[in-house]
Biopython code that builds the backbone (N, CA, C, O; Angstrom):
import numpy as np
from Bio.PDB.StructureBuilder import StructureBuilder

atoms = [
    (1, "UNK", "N", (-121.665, -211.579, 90.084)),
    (1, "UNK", "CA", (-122.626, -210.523, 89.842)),
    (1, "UNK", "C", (-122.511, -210.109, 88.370)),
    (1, "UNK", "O", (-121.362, -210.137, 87.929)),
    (2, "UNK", "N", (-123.510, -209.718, 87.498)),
    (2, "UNK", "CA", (-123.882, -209.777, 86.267)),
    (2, "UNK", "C", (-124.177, -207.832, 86.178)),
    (2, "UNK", "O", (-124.792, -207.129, 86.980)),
    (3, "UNK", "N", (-123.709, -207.570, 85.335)),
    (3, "UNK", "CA", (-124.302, -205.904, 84.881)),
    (3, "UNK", "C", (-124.673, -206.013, 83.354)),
    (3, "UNK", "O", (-124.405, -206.922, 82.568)),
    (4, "UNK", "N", (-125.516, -204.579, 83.102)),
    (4, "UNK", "CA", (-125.970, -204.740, 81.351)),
    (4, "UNK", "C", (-126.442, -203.263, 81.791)),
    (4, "UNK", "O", (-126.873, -202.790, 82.843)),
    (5, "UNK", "N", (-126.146, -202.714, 80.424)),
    (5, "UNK", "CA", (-126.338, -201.431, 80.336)),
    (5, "UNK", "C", (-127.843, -201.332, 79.495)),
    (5, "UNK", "O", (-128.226, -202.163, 78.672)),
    (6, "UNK", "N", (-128.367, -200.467, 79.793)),
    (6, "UNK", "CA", (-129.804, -200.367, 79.191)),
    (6, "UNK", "C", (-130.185, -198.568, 78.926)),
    (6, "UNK", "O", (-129.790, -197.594, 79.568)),
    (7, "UNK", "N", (-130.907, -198.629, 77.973)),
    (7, "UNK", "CA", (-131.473, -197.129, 77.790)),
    (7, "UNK", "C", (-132.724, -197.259, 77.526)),
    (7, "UNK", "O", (-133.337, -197.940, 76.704)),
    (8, "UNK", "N", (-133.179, -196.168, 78.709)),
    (8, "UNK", "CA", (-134.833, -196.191, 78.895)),
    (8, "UNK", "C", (-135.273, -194.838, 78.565)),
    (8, "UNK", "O", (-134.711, -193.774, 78.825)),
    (9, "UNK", "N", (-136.110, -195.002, 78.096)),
    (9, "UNK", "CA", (-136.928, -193.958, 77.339)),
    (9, "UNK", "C", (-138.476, -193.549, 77.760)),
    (9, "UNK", "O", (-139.473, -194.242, 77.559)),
    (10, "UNK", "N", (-138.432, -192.407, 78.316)),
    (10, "UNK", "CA", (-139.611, -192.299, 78.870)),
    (10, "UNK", "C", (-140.733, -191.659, 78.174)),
    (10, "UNK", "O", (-140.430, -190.553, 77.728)),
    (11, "UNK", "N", (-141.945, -192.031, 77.948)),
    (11, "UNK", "CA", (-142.890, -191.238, 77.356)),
    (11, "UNK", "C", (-143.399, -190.168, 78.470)),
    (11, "UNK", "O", (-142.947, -190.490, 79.568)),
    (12, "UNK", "N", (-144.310, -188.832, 78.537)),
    (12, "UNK", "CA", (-144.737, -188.181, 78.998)),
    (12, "UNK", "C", (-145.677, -188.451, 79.971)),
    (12, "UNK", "O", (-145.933, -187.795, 80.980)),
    (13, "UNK", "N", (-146.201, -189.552, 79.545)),
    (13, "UNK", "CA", (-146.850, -189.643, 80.836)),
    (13, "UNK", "C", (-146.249, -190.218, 82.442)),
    (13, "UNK", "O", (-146.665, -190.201, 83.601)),
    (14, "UNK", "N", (-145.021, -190.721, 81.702)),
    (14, "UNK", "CA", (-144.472, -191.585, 83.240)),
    (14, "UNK", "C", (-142.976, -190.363, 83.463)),
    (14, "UNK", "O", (-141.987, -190.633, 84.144)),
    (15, "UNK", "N", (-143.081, -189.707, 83.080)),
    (15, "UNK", "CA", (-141.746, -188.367, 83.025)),
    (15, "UNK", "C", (-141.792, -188.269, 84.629)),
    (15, "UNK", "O", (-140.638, -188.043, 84.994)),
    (16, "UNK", "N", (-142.714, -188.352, 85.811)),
    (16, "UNK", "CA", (-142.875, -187.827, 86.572)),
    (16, "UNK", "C", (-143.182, -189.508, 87.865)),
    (16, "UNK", "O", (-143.749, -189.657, 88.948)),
    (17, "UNK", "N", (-142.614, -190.192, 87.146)),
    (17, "UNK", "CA", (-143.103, -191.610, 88.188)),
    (17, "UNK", "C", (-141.535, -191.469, 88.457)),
    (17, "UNK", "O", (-140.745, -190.806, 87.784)),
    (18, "UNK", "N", (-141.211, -192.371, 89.783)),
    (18, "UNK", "CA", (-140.001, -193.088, 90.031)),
    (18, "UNK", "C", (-139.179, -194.348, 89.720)),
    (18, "UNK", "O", (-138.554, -194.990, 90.565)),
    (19, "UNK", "N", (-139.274, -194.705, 88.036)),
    (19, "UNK", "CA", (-138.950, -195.900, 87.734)),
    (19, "UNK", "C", (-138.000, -196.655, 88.058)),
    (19, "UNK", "O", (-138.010, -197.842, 88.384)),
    (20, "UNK", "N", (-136.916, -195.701, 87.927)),
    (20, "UNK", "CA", (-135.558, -196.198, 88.402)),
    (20, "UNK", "C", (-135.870, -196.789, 89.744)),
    (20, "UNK", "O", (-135.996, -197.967, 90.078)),
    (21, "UNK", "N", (-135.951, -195.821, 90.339)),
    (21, "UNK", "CA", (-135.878, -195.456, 91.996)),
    (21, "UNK", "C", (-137.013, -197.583, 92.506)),
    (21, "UNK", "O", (-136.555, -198.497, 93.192)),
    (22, "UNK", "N", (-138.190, -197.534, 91.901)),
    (22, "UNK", "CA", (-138.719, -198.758, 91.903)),
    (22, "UNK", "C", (-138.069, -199.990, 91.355)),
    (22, "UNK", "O", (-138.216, -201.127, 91.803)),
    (23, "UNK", "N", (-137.430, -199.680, 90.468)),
    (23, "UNK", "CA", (-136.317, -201.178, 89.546)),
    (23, "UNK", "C", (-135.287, -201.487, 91.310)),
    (23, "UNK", "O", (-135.289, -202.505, 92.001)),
    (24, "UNK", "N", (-134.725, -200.499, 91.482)),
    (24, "UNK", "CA", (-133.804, -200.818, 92.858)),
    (24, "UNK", "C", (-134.817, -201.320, 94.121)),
    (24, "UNK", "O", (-134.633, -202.248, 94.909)),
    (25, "UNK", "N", (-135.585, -200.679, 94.060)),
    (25, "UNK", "CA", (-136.313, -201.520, 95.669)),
    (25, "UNK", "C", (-137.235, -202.336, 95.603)),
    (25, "UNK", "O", (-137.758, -202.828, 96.603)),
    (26, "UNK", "N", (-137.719, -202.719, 93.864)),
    (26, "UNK", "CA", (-138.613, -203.938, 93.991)),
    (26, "UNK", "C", (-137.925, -205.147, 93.594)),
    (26, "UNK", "O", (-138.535, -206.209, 93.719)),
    (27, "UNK", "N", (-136.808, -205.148, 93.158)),
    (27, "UNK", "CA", (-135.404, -206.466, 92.995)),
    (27, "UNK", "C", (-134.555, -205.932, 93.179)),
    (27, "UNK", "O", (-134.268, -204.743, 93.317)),
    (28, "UNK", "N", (-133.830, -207.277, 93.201)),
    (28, "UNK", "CA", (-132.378, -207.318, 93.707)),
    (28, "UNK", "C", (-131.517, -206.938, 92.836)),
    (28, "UNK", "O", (-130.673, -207.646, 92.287)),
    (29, "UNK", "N", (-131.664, -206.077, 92.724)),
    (29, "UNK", "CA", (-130.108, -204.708, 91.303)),
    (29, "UNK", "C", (-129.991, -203.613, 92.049)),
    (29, "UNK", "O", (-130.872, -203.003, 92.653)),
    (30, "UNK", "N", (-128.749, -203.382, 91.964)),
    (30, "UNK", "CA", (-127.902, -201.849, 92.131)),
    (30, "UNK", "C", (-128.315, -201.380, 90.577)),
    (30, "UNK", "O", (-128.026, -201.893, 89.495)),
    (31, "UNK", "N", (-128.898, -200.508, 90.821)),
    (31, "UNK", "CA", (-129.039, -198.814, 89.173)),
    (31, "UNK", "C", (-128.136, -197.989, 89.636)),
    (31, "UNK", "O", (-127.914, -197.525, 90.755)),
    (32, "UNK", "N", (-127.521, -197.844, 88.344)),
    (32, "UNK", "CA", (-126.003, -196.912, 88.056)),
    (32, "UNK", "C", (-126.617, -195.598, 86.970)),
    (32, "UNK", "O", (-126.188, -195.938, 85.867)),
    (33, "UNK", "N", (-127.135, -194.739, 86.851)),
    (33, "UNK", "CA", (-127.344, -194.042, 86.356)),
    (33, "UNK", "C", (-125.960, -193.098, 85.677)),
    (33, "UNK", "O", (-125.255, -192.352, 86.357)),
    (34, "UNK", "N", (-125.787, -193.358, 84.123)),
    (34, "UNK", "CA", (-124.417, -193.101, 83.839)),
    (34, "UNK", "C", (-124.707, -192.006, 82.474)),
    (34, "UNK", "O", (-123.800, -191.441, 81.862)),
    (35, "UNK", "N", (-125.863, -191.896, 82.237)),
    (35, "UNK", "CA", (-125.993, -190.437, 81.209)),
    (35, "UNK", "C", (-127.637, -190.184, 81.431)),
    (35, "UNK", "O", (-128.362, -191.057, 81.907)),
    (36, "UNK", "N", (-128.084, -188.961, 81.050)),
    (36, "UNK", "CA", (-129.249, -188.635, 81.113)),
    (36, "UNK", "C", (-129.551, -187.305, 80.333)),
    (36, "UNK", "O", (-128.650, -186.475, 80.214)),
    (37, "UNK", "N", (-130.910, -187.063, 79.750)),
    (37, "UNK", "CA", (-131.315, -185.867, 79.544)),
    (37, "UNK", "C", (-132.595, -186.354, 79.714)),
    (37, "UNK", "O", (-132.979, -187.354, 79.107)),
    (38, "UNK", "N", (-133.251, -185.774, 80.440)),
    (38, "UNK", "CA", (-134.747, -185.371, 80.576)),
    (38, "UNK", "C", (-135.370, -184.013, 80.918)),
    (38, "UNK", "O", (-134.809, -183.143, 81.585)),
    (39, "UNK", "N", (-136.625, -183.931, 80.371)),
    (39, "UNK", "CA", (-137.214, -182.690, 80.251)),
    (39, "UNK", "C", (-139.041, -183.066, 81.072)),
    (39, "UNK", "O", (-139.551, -184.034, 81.636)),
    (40, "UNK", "N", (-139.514, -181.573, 80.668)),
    (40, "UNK", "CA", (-140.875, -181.823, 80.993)),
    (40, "UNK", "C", (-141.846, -182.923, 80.172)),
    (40, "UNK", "O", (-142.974, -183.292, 80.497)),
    (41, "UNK", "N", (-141.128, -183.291, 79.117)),
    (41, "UNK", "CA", (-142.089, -183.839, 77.768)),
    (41, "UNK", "C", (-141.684, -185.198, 78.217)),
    (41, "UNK", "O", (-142.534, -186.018, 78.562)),
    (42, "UNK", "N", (-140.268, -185.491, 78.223)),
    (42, "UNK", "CA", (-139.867, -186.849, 77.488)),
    (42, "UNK", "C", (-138.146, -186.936, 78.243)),
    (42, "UNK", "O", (-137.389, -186.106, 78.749)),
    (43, "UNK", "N", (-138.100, -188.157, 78.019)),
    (43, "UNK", "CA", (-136.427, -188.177, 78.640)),
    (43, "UNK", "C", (-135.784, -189.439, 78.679)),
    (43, "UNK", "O", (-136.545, -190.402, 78.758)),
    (44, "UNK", "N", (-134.499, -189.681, 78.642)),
    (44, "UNK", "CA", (-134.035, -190.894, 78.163)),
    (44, "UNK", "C", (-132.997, -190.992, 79.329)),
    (44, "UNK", "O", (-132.405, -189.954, 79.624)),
    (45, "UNK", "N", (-132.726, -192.111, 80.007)),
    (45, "UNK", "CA", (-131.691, -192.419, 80.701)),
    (45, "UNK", "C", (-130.429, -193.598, 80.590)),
    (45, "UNK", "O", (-130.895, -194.627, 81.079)),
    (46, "UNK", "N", (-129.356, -193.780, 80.245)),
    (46, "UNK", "CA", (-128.296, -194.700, 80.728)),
    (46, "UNK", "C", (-128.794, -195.346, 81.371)),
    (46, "UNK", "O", (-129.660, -194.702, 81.963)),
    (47, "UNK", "N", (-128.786, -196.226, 81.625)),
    (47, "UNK", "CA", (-128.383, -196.866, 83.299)),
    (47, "UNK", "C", (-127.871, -198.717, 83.167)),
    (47, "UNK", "O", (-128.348, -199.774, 82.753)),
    (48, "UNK", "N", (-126.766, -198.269, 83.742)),
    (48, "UNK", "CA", (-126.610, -199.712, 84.369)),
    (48, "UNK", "C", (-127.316, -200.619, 85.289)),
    (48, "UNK", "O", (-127.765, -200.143, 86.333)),
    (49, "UNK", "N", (-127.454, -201.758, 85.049)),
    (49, "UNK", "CA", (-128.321, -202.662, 86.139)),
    (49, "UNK", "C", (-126.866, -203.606, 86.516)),
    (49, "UNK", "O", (-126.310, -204.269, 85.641)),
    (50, "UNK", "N", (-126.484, -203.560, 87.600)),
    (50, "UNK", "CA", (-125.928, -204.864, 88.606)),
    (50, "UNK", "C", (-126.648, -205.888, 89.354)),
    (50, "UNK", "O", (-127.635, -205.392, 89.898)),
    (51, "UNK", "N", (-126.538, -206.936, 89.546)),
    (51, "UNK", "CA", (-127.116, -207.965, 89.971)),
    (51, "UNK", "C", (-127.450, -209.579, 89.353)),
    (51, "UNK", "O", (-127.618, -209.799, 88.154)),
    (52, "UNK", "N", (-127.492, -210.393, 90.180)),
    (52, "UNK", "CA", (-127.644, -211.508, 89.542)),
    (52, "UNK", "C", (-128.532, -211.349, 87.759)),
    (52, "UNK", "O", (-129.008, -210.385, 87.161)),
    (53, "UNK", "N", (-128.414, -212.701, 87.454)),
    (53, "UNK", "CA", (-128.733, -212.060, 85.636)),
    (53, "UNK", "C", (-130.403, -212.575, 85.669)),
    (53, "UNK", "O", (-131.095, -212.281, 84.694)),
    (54, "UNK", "N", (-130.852, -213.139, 86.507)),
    (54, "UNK", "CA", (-132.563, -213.508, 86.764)),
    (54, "UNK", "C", (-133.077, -212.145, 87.357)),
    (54, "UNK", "O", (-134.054, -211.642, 86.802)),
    (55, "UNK", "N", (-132.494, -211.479, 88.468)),
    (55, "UNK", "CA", (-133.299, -210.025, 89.196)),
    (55, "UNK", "C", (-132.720, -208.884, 88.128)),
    (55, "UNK", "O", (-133.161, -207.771, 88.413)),
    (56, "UNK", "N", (-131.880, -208.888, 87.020)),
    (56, "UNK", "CA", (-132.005, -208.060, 85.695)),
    (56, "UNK", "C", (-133.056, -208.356, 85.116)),
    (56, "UNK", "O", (-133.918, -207.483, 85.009)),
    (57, "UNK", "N", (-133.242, -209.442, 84.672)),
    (57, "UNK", "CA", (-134.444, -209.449, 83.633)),
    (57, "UNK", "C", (-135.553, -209.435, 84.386)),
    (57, "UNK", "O", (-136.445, -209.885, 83.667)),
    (58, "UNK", "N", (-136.028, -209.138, 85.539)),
    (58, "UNK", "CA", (-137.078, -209.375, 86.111)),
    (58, "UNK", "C", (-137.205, -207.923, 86.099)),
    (58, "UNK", "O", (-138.239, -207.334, 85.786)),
    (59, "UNK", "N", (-136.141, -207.383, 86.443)),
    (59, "UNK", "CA", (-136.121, -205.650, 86.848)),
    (59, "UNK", "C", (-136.695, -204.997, 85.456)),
    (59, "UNK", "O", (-137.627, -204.192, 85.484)),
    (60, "UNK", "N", (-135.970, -205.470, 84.058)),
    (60, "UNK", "CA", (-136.354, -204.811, 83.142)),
    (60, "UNK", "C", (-137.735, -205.054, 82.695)),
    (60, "UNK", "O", (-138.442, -204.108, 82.348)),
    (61, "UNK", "N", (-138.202, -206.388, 82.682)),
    (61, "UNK", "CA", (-139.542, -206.945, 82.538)),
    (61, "UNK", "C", (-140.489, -205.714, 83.397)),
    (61, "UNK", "O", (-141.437, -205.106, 82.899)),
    (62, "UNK", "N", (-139.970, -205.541, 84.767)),
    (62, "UNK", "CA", (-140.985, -204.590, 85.551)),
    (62, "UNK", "C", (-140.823, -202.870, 84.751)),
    (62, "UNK", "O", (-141.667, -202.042, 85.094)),
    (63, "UNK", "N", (-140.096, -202.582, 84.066)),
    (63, "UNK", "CA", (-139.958, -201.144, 83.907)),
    (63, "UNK", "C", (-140.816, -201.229, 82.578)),
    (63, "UNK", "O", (-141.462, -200.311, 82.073)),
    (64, "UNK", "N", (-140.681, -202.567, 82.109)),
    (64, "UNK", "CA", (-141.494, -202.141, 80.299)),
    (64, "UNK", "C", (-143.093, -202.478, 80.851)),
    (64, "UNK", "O", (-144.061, -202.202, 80.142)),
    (65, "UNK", "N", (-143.246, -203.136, 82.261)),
    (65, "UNK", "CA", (-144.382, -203.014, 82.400)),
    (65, "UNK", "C", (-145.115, -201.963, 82.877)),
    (65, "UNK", "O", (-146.332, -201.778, 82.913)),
    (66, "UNK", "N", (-143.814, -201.037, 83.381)),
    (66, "UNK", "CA", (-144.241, -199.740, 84.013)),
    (66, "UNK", "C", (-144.739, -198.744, 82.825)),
    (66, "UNK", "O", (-145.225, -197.646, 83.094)),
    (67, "UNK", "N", (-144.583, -199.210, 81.497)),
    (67, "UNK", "CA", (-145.087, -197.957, 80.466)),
    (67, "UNK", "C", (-143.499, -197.545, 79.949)),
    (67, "UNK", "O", (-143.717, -196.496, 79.343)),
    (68, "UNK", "N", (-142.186, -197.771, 79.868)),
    (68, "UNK", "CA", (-140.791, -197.331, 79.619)),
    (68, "UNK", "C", (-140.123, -198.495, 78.733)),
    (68, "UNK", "O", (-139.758, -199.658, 78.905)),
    (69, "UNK", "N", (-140.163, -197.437, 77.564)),
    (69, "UNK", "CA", (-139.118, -198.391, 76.551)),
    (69, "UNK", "C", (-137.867, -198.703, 77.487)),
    (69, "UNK", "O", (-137.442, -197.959, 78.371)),
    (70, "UNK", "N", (-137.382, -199.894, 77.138)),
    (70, "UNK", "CA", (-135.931, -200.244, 77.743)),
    (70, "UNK", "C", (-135.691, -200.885, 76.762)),
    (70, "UNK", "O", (-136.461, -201.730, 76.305)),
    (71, "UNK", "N", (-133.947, -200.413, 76.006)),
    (71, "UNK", "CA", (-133.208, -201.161, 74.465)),
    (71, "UNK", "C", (-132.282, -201.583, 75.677)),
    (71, "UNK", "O", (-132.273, -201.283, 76.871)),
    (72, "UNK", "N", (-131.576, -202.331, 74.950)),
    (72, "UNK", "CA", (-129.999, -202.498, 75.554)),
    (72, "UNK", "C", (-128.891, -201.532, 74.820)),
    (72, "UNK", "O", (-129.010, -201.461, 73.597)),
    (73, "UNK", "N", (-128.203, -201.046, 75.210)),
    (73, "UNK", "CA", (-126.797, -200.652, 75.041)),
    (73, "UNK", "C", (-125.678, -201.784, 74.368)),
    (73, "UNK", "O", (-125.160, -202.001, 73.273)),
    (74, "UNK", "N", (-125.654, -202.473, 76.037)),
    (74, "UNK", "CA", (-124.632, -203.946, 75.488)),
    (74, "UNK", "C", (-125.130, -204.932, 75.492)),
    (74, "UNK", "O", (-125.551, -205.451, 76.525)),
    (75, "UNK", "N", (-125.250, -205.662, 73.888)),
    (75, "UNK", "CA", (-125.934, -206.914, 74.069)),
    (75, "UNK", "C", (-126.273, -207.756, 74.936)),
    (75, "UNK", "O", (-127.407, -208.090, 75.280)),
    (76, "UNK", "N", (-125.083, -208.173, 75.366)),
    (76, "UNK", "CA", (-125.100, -209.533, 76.607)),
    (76, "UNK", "C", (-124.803, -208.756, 77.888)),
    (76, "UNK", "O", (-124.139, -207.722, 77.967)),
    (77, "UNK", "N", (-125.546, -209.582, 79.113)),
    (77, "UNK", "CA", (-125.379, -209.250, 80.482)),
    (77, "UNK", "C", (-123.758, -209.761, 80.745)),
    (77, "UNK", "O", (-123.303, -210.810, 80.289)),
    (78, "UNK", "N", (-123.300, -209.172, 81.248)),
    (78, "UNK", "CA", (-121.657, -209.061, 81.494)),
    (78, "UNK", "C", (-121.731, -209.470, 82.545)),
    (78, "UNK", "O", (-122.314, -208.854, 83.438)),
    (79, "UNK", "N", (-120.930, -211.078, 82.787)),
    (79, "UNK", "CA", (-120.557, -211.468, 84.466)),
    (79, "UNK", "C", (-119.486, -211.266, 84.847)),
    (79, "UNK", "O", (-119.186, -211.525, 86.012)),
]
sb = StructureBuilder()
sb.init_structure("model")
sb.init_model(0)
sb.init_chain("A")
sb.init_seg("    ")
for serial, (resi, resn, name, xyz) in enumerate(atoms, 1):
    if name == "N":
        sb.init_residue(resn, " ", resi, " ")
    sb.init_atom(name, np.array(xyz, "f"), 0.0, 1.0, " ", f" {name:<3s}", serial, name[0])
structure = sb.get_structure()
């Protein structure tokens, strides 16, 4: 099993969708939510992704399609 830390950044309009919550039940990753500040405007989250290293990049592919910057933290997916 493969993890990678990522920081997502939400613009205002998706402040109020369930991104995370969708990255976990539309692939195969455990989300570790490991720092956060969000507000009414805008908000940025930690989060770890666990899971094979194909349902990571599929997971992150789906969140930048959801409208959510996602950088990495740690370069490489860690097996």
């Amino acid at each position: 099993m493969a993890n990678l830390k990522v920081r997502i950044t939400f613009p205002e309009t998706k402040i109020r969708e369930p991104i995370i919550y969708n990255a976990g039940k539309n692939y195969k990753v455990v989300t570790n939510i490991r720092r956060a500040d969000v507000n009414e405007k805008t908000g940025w989250v930690d989060l770890e992704l666990l899971g094979e290293v194909e349902e990571i990049e599929r997971a992150i592919a789906g969140m930048k399609a959801g409208g959510v910057k996602v950088d990495p933290i740690e370069r490489n997916v860690i097996e």
